[in-house]
Structure formats: structure tokens, C-alpha cells
N, C-alpha and C positions, 0 to 999 in steps of 0.2 A: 416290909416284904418287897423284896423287886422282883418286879414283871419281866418276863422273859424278852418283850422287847424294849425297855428301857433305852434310854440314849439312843435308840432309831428314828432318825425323824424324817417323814415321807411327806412330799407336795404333793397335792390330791387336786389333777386340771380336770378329770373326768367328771362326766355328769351323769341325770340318770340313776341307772341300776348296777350292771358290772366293774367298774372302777372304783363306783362309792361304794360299793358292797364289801370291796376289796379291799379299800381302806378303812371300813370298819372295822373289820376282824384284824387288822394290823393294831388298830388302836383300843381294841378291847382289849390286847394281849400288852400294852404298854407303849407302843409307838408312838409320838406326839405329829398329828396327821393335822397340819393348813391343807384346807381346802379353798381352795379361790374358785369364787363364784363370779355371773357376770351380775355385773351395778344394777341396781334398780327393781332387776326382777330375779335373779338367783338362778340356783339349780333348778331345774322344771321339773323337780320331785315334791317341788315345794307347794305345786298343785296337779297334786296326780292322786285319785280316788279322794276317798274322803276327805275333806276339809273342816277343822275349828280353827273360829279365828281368823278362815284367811289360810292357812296354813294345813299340809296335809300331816294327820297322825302318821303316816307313814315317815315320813320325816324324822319323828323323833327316837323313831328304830334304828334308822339306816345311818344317820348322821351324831351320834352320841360319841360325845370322847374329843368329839372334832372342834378345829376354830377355822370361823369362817372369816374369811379374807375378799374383800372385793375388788376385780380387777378386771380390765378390759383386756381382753388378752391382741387385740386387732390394735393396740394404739402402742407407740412404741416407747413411753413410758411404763404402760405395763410389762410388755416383752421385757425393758431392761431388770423390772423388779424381778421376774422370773428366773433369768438368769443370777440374780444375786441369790434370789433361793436355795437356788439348784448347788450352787457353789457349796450352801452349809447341809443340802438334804442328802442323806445315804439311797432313798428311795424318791423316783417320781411314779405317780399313777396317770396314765391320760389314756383316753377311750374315743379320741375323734377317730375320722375319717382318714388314711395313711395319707399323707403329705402337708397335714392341715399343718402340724408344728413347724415343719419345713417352711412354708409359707409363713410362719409369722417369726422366722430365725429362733426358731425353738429346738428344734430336731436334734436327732439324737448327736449326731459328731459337733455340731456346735456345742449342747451342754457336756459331752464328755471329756473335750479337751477344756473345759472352767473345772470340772470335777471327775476328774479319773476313776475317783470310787463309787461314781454313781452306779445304781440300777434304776434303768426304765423298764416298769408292767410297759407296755404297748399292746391294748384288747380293742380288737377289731371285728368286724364281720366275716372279714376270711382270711385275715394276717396282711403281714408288712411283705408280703413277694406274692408272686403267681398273676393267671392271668385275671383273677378275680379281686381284687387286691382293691382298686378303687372304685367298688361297688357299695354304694350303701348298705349297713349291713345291721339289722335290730336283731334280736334274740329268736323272735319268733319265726323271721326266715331260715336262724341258724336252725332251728326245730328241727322243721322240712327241710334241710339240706341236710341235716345230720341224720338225717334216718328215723329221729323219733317220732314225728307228726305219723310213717306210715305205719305205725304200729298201735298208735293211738286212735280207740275206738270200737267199734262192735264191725262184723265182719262185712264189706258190700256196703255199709253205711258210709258217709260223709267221714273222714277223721278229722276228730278233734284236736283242740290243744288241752295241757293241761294246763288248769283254771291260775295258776301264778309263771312271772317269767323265769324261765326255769334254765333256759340257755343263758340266760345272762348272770342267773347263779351260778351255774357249774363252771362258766368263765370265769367270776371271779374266787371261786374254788380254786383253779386251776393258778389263777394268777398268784394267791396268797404261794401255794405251793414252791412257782416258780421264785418268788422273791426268797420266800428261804431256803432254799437250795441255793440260789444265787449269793446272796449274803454269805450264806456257809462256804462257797469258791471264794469270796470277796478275801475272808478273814483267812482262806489256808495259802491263797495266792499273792499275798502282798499288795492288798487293799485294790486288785483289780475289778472294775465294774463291767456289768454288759448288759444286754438288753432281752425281756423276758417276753417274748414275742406270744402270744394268747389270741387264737381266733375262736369266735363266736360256735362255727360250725364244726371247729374239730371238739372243741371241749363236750359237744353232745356228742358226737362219733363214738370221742373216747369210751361214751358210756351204754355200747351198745352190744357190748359180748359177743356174743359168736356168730352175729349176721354175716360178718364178711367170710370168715374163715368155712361158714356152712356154705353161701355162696359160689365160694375156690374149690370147693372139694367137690359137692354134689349139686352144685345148679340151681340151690334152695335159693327163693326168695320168702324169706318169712312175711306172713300177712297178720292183720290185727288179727286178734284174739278175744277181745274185749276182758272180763274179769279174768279167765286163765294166764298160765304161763305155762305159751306150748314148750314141749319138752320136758317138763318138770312135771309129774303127777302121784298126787293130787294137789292140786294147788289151784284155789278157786272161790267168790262170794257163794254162797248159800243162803237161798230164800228163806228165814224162821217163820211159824207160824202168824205172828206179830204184824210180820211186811216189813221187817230191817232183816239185812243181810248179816250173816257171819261169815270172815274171811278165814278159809282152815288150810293152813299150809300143814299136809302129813304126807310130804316126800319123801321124809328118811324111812329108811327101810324099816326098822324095828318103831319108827311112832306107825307110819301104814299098818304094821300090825297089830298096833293098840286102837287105832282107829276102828277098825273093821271090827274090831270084838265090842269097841264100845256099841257101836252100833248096830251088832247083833248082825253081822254079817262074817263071821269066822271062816265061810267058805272061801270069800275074798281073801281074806287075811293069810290063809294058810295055799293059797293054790299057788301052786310052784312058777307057772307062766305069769305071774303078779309078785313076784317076790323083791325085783330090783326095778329101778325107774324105766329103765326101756322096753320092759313090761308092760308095766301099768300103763307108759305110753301110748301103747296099742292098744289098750282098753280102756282106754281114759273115759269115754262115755259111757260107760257100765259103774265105775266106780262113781265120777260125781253124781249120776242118778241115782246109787244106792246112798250116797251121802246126804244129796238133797232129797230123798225122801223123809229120813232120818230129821234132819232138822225142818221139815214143815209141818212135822208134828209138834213142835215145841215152841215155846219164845225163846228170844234171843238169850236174856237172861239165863235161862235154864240150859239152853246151850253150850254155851261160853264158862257156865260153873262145870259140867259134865268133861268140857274137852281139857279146861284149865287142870280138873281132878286127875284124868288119865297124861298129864304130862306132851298135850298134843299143842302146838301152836296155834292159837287164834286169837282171832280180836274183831271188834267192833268195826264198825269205819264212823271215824271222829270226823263231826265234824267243829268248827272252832268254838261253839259254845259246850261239847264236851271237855277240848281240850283246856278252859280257862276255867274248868269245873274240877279240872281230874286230879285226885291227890297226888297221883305218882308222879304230872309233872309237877307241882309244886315241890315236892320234897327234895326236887332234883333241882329247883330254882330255875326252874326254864319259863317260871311267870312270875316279872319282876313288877311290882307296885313303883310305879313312879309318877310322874308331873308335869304339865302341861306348860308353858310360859306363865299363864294365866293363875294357875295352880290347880288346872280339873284334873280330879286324878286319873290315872290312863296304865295299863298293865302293857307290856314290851315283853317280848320272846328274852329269854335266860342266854348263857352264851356258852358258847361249844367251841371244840371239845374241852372237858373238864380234867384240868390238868392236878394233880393233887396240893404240890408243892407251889406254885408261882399260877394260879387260877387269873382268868380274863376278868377284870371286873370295869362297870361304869364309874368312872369318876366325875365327868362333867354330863352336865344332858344335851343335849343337839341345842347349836348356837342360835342367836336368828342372826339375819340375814348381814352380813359385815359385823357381824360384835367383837372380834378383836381387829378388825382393819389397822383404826390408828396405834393400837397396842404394836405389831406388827413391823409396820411403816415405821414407828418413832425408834424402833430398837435396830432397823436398816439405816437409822440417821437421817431421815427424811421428818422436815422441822413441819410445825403446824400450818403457815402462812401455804406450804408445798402441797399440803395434804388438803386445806381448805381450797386452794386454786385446782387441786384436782379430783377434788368432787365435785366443782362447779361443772366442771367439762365432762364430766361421770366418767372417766378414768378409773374411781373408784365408788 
């Protein structure tokens, strides 16, 4: 069976989270993704949260599928191997600071005239132009820049983040996207390449619906909310008698009215001023008090069986020891059994989305640290005596 991206083969300079994230999902879909690391100490993923071995399990998530390459990127033996790279790769990923590649004769008009057909991801904190542009830029500023830190939280309180880096997901979200769009212009346009410019802080913006447009029209500035989502009601945790919350989304007009009746409030269900969402809106505190009274009579369990019967949206809130417990993701293969260097066994997240015909699958597990370097280098034509004098110098 071939993989949808077979014969794509992407340089992977970024470190971290949003680049290598980005090349992951390239390379679980078929892409064959070198990633160069710097000598001696690697990606700084490599000790980031938990560690066995030395090594963080994170690691073996984020980096599967991939071969690791080790290379100074500052010495200008490395610089040349990059460009010999560049020459055979369809894709580069890199995630510095704007001008870094520049600075080391990387940047993009030098490798495009070696490879026309290239495409370079380029993920930053706030893009390759503007006046913000050579600002450091990590995920978590993009948060709060993007809008989402001020919505995150309970109301007058401190806001929070949410507990994974979630801007630097949606970046390389955003980035996978651009590269196959880009490839699909490559192949209609006669193998023309360009460059897939990805900022930290837009790619949360993107995902922030109608803040701005409520803004432009009526002056609204949306504030946290904490478990609601204003606008939308009902939609909200619910205390059970237990002390675990059920989250009950029954927005849609006809589940609101199965709602109400479950719960033995048909007066709500049936009164005309509650009938459609902008409704309910202005009564939002009437309904989730009739709702939350409703469930602090019960446990959760016996909630979640009542609302599932009536055809009403809800769920639990998982947290990871539900979800490495729960049949439905297994049967869906989003908890994959696999292995450690060492061979301690260790479960990895499944991979998405699930394509029916040509599916993501892991071939290889995450490298360690340089394990195809000389494989790599010898098939560049670079002889052993080369490769030995340039580990001496840590070059590689």
C-alpha cells in the first residue's frame, strides 16, 4: 500500500515543538523526514518533561518515522551539507528566529535558486515581515497575543493557559496544511516552489470565531467565561452528586427540548422565549440552574447513561488515565503499544486523521540521537576518514 506521501522527502532544521510536530504528521502520512539535530546534545525535546534513560518519552511521540542527522548548522561544513540536502528535498521545515537561516547562507533565495521546487514551512512567532517579526517568539506568548490566554479562565480571576503547548500545535496544524496546498500548486504549476510563511500568533487568532467580527459590529469585548460558552446555550460542566462534573452540550433546538423534559422541566422546554439559541441566551442562568440542580441529584454515571438514552450530547472530562483506559479510543487505534530503546513498553497517541484507503502508519520508532548521520553523509559521498575528522570537531 502507498502512503499518500511517498517520494516527499522533507529536511526537518526545526526544533522543539511546532516544526517537529509538523514533520511528524508529514512522515506518518509517508514522507521520508532527516531531521538534523545539533552534535552532542540534540533537539531540547530530548529533555523536556519526563525522562527514561536519559531521554524524554515525549520524544518518542513527536519524533517516530524520522532519521536523525547531526549537524552544526553555524560551521560551514554543515551549511554546505544543507544545501546539498535542499537540492534533493521537496520540503524544508525550520522554526528559528527570521534571519537566523539568512545568517548562516541558508535562507530562502539562496536554497531556491539550488532547488526551484522547493517548499519552505517558515514558523515563527509572528512571521517572516511586520514590525514584530524579529521578536522572539514561543507558543505561549503567541496564546496571549492571539486572543486565547484572555478567554481562558473563570471570570476577574488570573487567566490561565491551557495545560499543553497548544499554539505551537495549531502552528504546526496550520503548517502541514500550507505545505499541501503548496505541493498541490508545485505539481499544477510546473514544479514551481514557495514558501509557507506560519506565525505562532496568527495560527491561534485563526481559531478564535467571532471575537473580532463581534468587536467591529458592536464594541463587544468577549471575557472568560470559565466552563461556559457564551453565546451558545446550554453549554456548560455540571456539578453530579459524586463531585465529578458532566459537560452537557444541548444547544440544538430540538436536543434543548429533550433536555428539559428529561429533567422534568417541560415548562423550559416548551416556552416560546427559549425556543432558539438567542433565547436561551438571555436566560442562560435559569436554565443551567435547572440543569445543575438536576444532576446534583445523581452521579455522574447515572447521568451520562440518562443524557446518552435521550440522544443529548455529553461526556465526562477525561483525564489521561481515562483516556488510556477507554475502549472507544482503542478500537479507533489512537493507543498504540510500542517501545522504548531499551524495550520498556510505552503506549503513543494513534494518528489522525484516519484516511480509509492509504492510513498514517509508524514504520520506524524515533531515532536516537545521530543514528543515520554516517548512513546519510556516505550516500552525499562524504568518505569515512571525512566523517571521522568531522566528529572530532563536532561538526557532526
Amino acid at each position: 500500500m502507498t502512503s499518500p506521501l511517498s517520494g516527499v522527502r522533507v529536511l526537518e532544521l526545526g526544533q522543539l515543538i511546532a516544526g517537529p510536530f509538523a514533520g511528524k504528521m508529514l512522515a506518518e502520512f509517508g514522507a521520508e523526514v532527516v531531521k538534523i539535530e545539533p552534535p552532542e546534545k540534540g533537539d531540547p525535546l530530548r529533555k523536556w518533561r519526563l525522562l527514561h534513560d536519559d531521554t524524554s518519552v515525549w520524544w518518542a511521540a513527536q519524533s517516530r518515522n524520522k532519521q536523525s542527522l547531526t549537524l552544526d548548522l553555524r560551521a560551514p561544513e554543515g551549511q554546505e551539507i544543507v544545501r546539498r540536502l535542499a537540492a534533493q528535498s521537496d520540503v524544508i521545515i525550520e522554526n528559528f528566529r527570521p534571519g537566523t537561516l539568512e545568517g548562516w547562507g541558508l535562507g530562502w533565495e539562496v536554497l531556491r535558486e539550488i532547488n526551484p521546487g522547493l517548499i519552505m514551512l517558515r514558523v515563527s512567532g509572528y512571521g517572516q515581515s511586520g514590525p514584530y517579526r524579529d521578536r522572539p517568539g514561543f507558543g505561549v506568548v503567541a496564546e496571549a497575543m492571539g486572543g486565547l490566554r484572555h478567554l481562558s479562565g473563570e471570570p476577574g480571576r488570573t487567566p490561565v493557559r491551557v495545560g499543553i503547548s497548544i499554539g505551537d500545535s495549531l502552528s504546526a496544524l496550520h503548517g502541514v496544511i500550507g505545505v499541501l496546498l503548496a505541493l498541490r500548486h508545485r505539481e499544477q504549476n510546473g514544479g514551481v516552489g514557495q514558501v509557507v510563511d506560519v506565525a505562532l500568533y496568527e495560527s491561534v487568532f485563526n481559531m478564535m470565531e467571532s471575537m473580532l467580527p463581534e468587536y467591529a459590529v458592536f464594541g463587544t469585548v468577549r471575557q472568560p467565561a470559565g466552563s461556559s460558552l457564551p453565546g451558545i446555550a446550554p453549554t456548560n460542566a455540571y456539578r453530579c452528586r459524586d463531585g465529578k462534573y458532566a459537560l452537557v452540550a444541548g444547544n440544538g433546538d430540538s436536543i434543548y427540548r429533550r433536555l428539559m423534559e428529561l429533567i422534568g422541566r417541560p415548562d423550559l422546554g416548551n416556552d416560546p422565549a427559549l425556543a432558539q439559541n438567542d433565547g436561551r441566551v438571555r436566560h442562560v442562568e435559569k436554565i443551567d440552574a435547572a440543569i445543575g440542580e438536576w444532576t446534583q441529584q445523581r452521579d455522574l454515571d447515572d447521568v451520562l447513561a440518562a443524557l446518552n438514552e435521550a440522544r443529548i450530547p455529553a461526556g465526562k472530562i477525561y483525564d489521561i488515565a481515562d483516556i488510556a483506559q477507554d475502549p472507544h479510543y482503542k478500537a479507533r487505534e489512537m493507543i498504540l503499544d510500542s517501545a522504548l530503546d531499551d524495550g520498556t513498553p510505552v503506549q503513543l497517541p494513534g494518528i489522525v486523521p484516519k484516511l480509509t484507503d492509504t492510513p498514517g502508519t509508524v514504520r520506524t520508532p524515533a531515532p536516537t540521537l545521530g543514528q543515520h548521520t554516517d548512513a546519510i553523509l556516505e550516500k552525499l559521498g562524504l568518505d569515512e576518514a571525512t566523517r571521522t575528522d568531522w566528529r572530532a570537531r563536532s561538526i557532526i
